[in-house]
Residue frames as qw, qx, qy, qz and C-alpha x, y, z in Angstrom:
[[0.591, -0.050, 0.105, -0.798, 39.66, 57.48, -9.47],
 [0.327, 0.078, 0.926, -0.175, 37.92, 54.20, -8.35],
 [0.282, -0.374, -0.626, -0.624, 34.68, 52.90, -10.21],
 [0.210, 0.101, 0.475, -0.849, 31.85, 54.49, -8.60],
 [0.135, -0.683, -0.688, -0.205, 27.70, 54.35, -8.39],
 [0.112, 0.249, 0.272, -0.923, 25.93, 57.75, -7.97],
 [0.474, 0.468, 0.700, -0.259, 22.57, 58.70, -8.52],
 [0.426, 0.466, 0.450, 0.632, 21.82, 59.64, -12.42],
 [0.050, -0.541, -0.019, 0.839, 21.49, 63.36, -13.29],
 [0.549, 0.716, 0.136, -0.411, 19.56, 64.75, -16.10],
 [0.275, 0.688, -0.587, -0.325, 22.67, 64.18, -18.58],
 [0.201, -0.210, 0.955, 0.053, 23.30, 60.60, -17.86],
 [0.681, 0.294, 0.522, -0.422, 19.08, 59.46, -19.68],
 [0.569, 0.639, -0.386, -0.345, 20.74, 59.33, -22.92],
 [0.220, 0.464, -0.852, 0.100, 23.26, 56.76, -21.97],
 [0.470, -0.082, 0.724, -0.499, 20.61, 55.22, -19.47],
 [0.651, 0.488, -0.071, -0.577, 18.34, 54.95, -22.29],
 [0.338, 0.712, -0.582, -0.199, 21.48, 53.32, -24.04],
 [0.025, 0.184, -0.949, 0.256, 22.17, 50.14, -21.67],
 [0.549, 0.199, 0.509, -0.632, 18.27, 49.90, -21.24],
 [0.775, 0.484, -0.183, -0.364, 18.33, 48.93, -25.13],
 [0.459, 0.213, -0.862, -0.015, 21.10, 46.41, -24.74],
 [0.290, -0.040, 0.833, -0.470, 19.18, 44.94, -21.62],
 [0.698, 0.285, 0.170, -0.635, 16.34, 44.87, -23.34],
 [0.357, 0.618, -0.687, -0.136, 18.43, 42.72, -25.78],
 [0.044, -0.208, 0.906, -0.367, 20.41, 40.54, -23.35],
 [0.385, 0.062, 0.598, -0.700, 16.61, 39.61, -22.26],
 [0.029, -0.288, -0.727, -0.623, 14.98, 39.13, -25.78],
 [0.266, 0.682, 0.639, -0.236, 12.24, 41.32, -24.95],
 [0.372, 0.695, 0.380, 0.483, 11.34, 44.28, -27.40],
 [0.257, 0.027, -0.139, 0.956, 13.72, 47.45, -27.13],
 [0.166, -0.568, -0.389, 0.706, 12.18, 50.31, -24.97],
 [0.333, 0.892, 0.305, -0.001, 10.13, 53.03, -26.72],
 [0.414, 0.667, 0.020, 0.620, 12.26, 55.92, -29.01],
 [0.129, -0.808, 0.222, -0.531, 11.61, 58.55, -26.34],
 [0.742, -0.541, -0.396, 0.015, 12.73, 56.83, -23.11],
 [0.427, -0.004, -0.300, 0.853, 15.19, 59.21, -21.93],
 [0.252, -0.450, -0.196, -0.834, 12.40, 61.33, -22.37],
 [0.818, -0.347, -0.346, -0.301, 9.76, 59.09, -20.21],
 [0.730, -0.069, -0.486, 0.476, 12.54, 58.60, -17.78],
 [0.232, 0.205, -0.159, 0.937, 13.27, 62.16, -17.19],
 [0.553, -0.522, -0.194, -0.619, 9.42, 62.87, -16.20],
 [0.768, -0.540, -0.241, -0.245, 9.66, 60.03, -13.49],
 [0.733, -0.182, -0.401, 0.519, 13.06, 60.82, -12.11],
 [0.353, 0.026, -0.055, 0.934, 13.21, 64.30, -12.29],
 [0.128, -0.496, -0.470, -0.719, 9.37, 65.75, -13.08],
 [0.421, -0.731, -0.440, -0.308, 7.93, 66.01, -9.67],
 [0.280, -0.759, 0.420, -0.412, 8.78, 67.12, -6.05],
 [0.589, -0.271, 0.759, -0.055, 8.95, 63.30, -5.01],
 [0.223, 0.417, -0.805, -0.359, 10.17, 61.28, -7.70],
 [0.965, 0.032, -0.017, -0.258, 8.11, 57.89, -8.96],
 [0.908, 0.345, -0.089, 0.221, 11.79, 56.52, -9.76],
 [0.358, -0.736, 0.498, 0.287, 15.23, 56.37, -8.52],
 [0.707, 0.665, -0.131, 0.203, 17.96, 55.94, -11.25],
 [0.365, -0.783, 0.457, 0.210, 21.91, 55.25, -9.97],
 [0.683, 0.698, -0.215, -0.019, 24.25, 54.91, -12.55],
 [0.597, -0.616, 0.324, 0.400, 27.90, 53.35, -12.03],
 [0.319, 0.889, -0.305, -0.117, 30.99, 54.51, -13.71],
 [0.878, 0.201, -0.122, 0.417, 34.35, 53.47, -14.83],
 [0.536, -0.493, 0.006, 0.685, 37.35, 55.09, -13.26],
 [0.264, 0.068, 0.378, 0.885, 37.31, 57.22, -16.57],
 [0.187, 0.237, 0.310, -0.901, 33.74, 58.37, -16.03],
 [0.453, -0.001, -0.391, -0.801, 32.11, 56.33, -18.23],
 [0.667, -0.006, 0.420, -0.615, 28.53, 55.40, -17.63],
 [0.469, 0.183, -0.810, -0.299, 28.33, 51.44, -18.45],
 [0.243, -0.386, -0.847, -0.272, 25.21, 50.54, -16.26],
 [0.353, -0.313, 0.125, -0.873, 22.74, 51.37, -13.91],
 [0.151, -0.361, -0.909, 0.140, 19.79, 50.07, -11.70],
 [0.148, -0.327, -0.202, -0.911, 16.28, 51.53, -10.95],
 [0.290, -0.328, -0.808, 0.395, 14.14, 50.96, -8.23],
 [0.276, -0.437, -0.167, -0.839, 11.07, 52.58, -7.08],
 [0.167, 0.034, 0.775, -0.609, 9.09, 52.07, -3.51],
 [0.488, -0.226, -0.452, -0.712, 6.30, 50.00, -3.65],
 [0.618, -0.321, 0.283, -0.659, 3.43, 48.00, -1.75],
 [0.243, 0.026, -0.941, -0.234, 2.89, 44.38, -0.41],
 [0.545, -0.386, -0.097, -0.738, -0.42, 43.97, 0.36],
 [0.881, -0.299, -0.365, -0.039, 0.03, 40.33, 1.63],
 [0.576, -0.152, -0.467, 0.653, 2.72, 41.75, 4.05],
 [0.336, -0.831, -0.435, 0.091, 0.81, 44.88, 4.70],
 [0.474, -0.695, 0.068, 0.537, 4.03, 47.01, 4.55],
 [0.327, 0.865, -0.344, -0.165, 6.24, 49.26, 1.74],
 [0.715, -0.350, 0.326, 0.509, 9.19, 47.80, 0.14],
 [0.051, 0.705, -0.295, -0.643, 11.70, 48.51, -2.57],
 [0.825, 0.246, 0.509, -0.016, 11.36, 47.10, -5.58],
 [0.338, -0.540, 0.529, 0.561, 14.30, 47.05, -7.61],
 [0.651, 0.590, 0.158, -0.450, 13.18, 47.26, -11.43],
 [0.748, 0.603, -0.235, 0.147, 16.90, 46.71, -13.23],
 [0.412, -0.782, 0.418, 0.210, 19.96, 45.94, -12.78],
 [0.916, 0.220, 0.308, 0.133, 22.26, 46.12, -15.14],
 [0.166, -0.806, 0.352, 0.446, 25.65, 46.28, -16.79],
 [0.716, 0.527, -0.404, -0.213, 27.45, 46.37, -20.27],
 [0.995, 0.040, -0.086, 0.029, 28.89, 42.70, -20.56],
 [0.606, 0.474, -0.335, 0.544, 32.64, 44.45, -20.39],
 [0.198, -0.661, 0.241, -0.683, 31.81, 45.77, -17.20],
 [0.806, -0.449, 0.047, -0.383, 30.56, 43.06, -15.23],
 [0.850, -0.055, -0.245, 0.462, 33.37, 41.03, -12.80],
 [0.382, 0.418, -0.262, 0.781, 34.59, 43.81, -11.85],
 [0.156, -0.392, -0.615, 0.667, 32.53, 44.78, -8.20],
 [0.126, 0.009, -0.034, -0.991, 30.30, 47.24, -9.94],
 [0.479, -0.415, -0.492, -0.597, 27.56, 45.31, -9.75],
 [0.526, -0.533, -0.547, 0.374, 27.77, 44.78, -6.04],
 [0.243, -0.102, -0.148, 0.953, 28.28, 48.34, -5.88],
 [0.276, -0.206, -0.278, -0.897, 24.63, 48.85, -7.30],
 [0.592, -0.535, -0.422, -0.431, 23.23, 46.88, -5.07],
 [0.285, -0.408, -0.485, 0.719, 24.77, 48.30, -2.07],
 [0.089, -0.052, -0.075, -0.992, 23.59, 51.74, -3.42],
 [0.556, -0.413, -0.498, -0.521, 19.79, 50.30, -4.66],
 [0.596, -0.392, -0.686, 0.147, 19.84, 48.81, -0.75],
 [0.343, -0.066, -0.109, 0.931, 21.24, 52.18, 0.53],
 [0.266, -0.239, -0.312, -0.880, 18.41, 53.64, -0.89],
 [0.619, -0.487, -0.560, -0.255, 15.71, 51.51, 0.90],
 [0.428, -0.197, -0.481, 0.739, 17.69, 52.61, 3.93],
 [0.042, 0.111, 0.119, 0.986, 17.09, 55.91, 2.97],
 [0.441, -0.217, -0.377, -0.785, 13.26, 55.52, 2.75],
 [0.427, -0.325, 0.467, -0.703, 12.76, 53.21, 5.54],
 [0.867, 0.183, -0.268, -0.378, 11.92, 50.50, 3.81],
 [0.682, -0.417, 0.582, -0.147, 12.58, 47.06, 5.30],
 [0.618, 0.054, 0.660, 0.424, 13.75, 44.66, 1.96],
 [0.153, 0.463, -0.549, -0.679, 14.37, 45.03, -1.44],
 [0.790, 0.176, 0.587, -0.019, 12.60, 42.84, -4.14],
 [0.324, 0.547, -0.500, -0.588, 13.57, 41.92, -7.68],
 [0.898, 0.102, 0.425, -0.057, 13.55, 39.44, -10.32],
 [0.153, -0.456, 0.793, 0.374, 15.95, 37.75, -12.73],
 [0.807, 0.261, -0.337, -0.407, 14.75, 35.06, -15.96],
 [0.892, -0.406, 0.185, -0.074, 14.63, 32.10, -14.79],
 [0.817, 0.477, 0.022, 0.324, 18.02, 31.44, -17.53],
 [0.151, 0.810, -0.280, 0.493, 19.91, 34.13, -16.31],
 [0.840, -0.314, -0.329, 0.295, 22.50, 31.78, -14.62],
 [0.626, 0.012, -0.366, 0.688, 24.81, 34.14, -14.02],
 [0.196, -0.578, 0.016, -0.792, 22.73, 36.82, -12.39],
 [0.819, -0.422, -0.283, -0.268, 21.43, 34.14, -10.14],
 [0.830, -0.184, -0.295, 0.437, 24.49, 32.97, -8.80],
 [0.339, 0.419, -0.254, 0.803, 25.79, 36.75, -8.45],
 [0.552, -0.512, -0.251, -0.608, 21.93, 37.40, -6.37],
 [0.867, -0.419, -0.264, 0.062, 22.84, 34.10, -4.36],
 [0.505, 0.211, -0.303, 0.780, 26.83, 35.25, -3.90],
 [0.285, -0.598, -0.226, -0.714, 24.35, 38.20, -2.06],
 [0.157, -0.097, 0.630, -0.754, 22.79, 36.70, 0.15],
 [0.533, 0.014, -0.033, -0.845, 19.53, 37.24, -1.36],
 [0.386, 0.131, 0.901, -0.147, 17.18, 34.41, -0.90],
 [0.312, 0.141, -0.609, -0.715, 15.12, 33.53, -4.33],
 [0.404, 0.257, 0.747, -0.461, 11.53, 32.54, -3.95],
 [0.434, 0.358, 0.740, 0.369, 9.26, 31.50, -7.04],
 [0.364, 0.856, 0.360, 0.070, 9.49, 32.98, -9.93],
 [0.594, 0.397, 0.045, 0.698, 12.81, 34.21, -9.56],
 [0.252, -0.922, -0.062, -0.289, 11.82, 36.96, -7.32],
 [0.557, 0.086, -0.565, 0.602, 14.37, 37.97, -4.63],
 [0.477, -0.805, -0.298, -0.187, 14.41, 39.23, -1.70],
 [0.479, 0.183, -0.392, 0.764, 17.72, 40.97, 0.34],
 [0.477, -0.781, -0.346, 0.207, 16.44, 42.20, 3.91],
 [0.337, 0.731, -0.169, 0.569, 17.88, 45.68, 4.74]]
């Protein structure tokens, strides 16, 4: 079995949860609320159209060691929908290894899906090596770290 990205399933918000507290980390910002598997599960799973997509990738053995999240949203100064990619992110043993280019074919896959013409995200401005994986992309960084990756 290859490593793989699929989209999360009710079972996998514990473990999301899980990598959301070491990102939160990795970032220094203050760890994510007690219940978020909970608070996840409402906005991937609670309605008929989801606020929130959630795609997890795996290890040839099946285990879940990140994710990305991404929700469709609005630009007003472009008048049009895009995606707007909220995380991405993997444990520190995971990363080199293509799985993060595997989540962001999937997160772009998605905007396919929905029709949506680019992706956006940001990165701290410190976070050299996210930057240089973003630029390895393609993506084209505009202030503030924002990106952009045309679909």
């Amino acid at each position: 079995m290859n490593p793989r990205v699929r989209p999360a399933v009710p079972a996998d918000l514990p473990r999301v949860a899980e990598l959301a507290t070491e990102h939160t980390a990795y970032e220094k910002a203050p760890p994510p609320p007690p219940d978020l598997a909970e608070r996840l599960s409402a906005l991937l799973f609670g309605a008929a159209v989801p606020r929130l997509r959630c795609l997890v990738a795996e290890t040839p053995s099946g285990e879940v060691v990140g994710y990305a999240t991404c929700a469709a949203e609005v630009s007003t100064w472009g008048g049009s929908e895009y995606l707007h990619m909220d995380c991405l992110f993997l444990n520190e043993a995971s990363r080199g290894h293509g799985l993060g280019r595997l989540l962001m074919a999937a997160v772009v896959e998605q905007a396919r899906e929905l029709g949506l013409p680019y992706v956006q995200w940001q990165t701290p401005i410190w976070n050299e090596g996210a930057i240089r994986f973003y630029d390895r992309l393609g993506a084209r960084s505009l202030e503030k770290r924002r990106y952009t990756l045309d679909v």
